[in-house]
C-alpha positions in Angstrom: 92.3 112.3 121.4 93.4 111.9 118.3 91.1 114.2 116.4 93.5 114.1 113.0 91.7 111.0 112.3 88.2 112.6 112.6 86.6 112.2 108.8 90.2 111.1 107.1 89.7 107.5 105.9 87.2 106.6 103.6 84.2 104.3 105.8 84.7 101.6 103.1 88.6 101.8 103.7 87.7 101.2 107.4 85.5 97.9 107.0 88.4 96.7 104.2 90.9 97.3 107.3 89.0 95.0 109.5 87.5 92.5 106.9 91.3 92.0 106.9 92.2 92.2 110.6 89.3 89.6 110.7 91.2 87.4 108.0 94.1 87.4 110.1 92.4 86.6 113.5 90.4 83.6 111.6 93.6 82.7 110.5 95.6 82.3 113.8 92.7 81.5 115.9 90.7 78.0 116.5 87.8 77.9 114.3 84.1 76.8 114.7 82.6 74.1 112.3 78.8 75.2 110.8 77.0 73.0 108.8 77.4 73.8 105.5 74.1 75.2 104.8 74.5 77.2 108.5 77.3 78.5 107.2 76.0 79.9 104.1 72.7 81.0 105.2 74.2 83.2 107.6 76.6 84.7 105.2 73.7 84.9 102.9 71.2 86.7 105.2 74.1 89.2 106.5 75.0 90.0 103.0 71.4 90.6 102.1 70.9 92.7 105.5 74.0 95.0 104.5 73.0 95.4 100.8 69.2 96.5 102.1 71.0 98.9 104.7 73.2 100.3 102.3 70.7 100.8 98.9 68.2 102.3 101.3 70.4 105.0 102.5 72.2 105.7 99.1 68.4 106.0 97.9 67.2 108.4 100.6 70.4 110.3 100.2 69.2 110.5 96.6 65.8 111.5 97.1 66.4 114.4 98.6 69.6 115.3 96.6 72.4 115.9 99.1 76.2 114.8 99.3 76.9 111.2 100.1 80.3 111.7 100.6 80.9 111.0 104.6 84.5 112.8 104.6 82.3 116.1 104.1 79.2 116.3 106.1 79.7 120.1 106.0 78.3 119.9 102.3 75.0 118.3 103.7 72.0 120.2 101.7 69.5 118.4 103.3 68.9 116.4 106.9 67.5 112.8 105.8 65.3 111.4 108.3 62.7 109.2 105.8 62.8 105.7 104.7 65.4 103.6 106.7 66.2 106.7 108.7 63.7 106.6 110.7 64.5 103.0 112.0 69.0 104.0 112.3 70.5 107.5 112.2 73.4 105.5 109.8 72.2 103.0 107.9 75.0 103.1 105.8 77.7 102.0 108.6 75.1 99.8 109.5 75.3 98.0 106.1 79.2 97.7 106.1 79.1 96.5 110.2 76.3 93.5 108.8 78.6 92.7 105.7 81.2 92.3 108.3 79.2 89.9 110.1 79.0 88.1 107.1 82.3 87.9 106.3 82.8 86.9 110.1 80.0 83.8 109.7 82.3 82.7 106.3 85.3 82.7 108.4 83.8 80.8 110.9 86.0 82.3 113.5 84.2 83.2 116.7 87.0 86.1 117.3 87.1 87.5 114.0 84.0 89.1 115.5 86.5 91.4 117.3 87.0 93.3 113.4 83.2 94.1 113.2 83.7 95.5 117.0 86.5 97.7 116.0 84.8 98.5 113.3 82.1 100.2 114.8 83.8 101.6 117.6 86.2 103.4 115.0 83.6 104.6 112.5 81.6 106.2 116.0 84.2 107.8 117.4 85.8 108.9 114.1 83.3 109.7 111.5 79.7 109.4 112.9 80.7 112.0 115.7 82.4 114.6 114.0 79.1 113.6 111.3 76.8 114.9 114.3 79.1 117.7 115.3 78.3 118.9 112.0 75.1 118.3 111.4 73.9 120.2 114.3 75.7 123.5 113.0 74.1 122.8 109.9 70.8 121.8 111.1 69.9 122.8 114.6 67.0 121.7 116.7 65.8 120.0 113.6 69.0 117.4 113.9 68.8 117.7 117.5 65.2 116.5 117.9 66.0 113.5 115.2 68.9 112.4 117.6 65.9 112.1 120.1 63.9 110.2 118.1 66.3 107.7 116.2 69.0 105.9 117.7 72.5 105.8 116.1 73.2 102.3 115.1 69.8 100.1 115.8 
């Protein structure tokens, strides 16, 4: 099932792909009106949510000094299971799928939704498995008793 797409494209690639697909959708779809200050809160507070997300998994990543690059989990020197991992196993993805909300809430296109959908579905079957896959080589019982413990998205 398509496995030559397991860890190719670059996770911010992925959300770029659907912030656009999104665009579209908004674009030939019927909208839905928000109060100005609806609409920006919710922009606001998605954008906030995905910037926490993101900082506090490029700053447990850098705690404990191991690769952030996600096209090559096999260079993982360390399993990270502090700070905001012990709430999501991918806080990272998590960040990109709220900033997508927030670019959904500034569209103000109920199926522009559909882009952070496909997001997610793409970026578990194509990166965060093959991820795991990995991570259990590498790590063992140790990864397989924090895949017990933490769920994968939230």
């Amino acid at each position: 099932m398509m496995p030559s797409l397991e860890l190719k494209i670059p996770p911010p690639a992925v959300a770029l792909l659907c912030a656009a697909g999104m665009w579209a959708i908004a674009h030939y779809s019927f909208p839905y009106v928000l109060s100005p200050a609806m609409r920006w809160a919710l922009v606001a507070i998605y954008a906030a949510l995905g910037a926490a997300f993101d900082f506090a998994g490029l700053l447990a990543f850098r705690q404990s000094r191991t690769t952030v690059n996600p096209l090559h989990p096999e260079k993982s020197s360390a399993l990270v299971t502090h700070g905001i991992y012990r709430i999501t196993r991918n806080p990272m993805y998590c960040g990109m799928a709220s900033f997508l909300l927030a670019w959904a809430a500034y569209l103000q296109s109920p199926l522009s939704v559909l882009g952070v959908l496909a997001f997610i579905g793409y970026i578990t079957r194509f990166q965060i498995k093959p991820e795991e896959r990995m991570l259990e080589k590498l790590f063992g019982g140790e990864f397989t008793a924090y895949r017990q413990r933490v769920r994968r998205w939230l």
